[in-house]
Structures are given as structure tokens and as C-alpha cells.
C-alpha positions in Angstrom: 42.5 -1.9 -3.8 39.6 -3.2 -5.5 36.4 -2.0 -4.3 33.2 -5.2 -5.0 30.1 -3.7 -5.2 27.3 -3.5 -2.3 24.6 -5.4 -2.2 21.3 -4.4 -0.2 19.4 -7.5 1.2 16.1 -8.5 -0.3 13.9 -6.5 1.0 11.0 -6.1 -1.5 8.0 -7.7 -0.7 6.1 -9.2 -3.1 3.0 -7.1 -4.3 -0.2 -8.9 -4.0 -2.8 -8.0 -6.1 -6.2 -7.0 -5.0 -9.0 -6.7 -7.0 -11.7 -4.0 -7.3 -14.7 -3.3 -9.4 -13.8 -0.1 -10.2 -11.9 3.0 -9.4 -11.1 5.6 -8.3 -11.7 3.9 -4.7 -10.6 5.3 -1.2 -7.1 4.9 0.2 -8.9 3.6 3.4 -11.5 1.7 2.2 -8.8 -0.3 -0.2 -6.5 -1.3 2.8 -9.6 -2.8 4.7 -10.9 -4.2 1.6 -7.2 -5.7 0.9 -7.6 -7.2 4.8 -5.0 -5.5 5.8 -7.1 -4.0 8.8 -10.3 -6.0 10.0 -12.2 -2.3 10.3 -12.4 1.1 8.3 -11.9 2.8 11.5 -8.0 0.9 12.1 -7.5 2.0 8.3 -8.1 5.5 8.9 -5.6 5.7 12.8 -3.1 4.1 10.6 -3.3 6.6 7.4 -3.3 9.3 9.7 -0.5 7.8 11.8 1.8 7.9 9.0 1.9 3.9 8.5 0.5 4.0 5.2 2.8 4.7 1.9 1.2 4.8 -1.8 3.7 4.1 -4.7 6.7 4.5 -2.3 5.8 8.1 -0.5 4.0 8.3 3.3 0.0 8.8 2.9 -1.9 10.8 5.4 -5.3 11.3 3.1 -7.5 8.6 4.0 -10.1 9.5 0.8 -7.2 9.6 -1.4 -8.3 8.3 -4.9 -6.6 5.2 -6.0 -6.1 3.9 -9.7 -5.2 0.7 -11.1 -1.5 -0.2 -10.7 -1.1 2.1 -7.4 1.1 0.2 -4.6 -0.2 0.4 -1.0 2.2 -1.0 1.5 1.1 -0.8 5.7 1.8 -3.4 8.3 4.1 -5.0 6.4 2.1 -5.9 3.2 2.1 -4.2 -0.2 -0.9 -4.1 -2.3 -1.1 -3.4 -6.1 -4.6 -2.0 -7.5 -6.2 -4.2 -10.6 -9.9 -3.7 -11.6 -11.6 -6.6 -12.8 
């Protein structure tokens, strides 16, 4: 019997890309800054929460240091880091 390959469904979200003057900036003040939260205060509960992955593994420092080309993904969005 012939076995046909799985396929995983699309699942990948499309990276949007969010500019910033320079880096290194703060995990927490990049996912307000991205609007994925409307306050620095939600970014930080959902760092600590465990909501929060950078470049595919969970994030619990909120002051972690971002570079260009770092993917953020919480609440269902993923970010990508590009300095003007």
C-alpha cells in the first residue's frame, strides 16, 4: 500500500512588519508599539503569561532586547523587526 504524504494546513500567518528607529528595543514596548496591545501594562501580563513567543520559542522577559529581523507573535499576530 502506498502511503501519500501529509499535509499540515496553512497555518503561518503572515509577518507584518513594524518599523522602529532603532534597536535594540524592548520585547514589551515593541508589542504595544506594533498595536498589538493598546497599553504597556497588557504587554507586560501577556509576556509574563506566557502569550508571547520571539522567533518561534515562549518569551517571559519583558525588557528582552530585540534586533532587526526578530519575529514576535501574541494574540494571534506576528511581527517582524525592520529599522528604518
Amino acid at each position: 500500500m502506498k502511503k501519500t504524504p501529509s499535509v499540515a494546513p496553512a497555518t503561518r500567518a503572515v509577518a507584518r512588519e513594524i518599523l522602529v528607529r532603532e534597536v535594540p528595543i524592548d520585547l514589551c514596548q515593541f508589542i504595544k508599539f506594533g498595536g498589538v496591545v493598546g497599553t504597556g501594562g497588557e504587554a507586560k501580563q501577556i509576556i509574563a503569561s506566557g502569550m508571547v513567543t520571539l522567533n518561534g520559542t515562549v518569551e517571559t522577559q519583558k525588557r528582552k532586547k530585540l534586533v532587526a529581523g526578530d519575529l514576535v507573535s501574541a494574540n494571534g499576530e506576528t511581527l517582524v523587526v525592520r529599522v528604518q
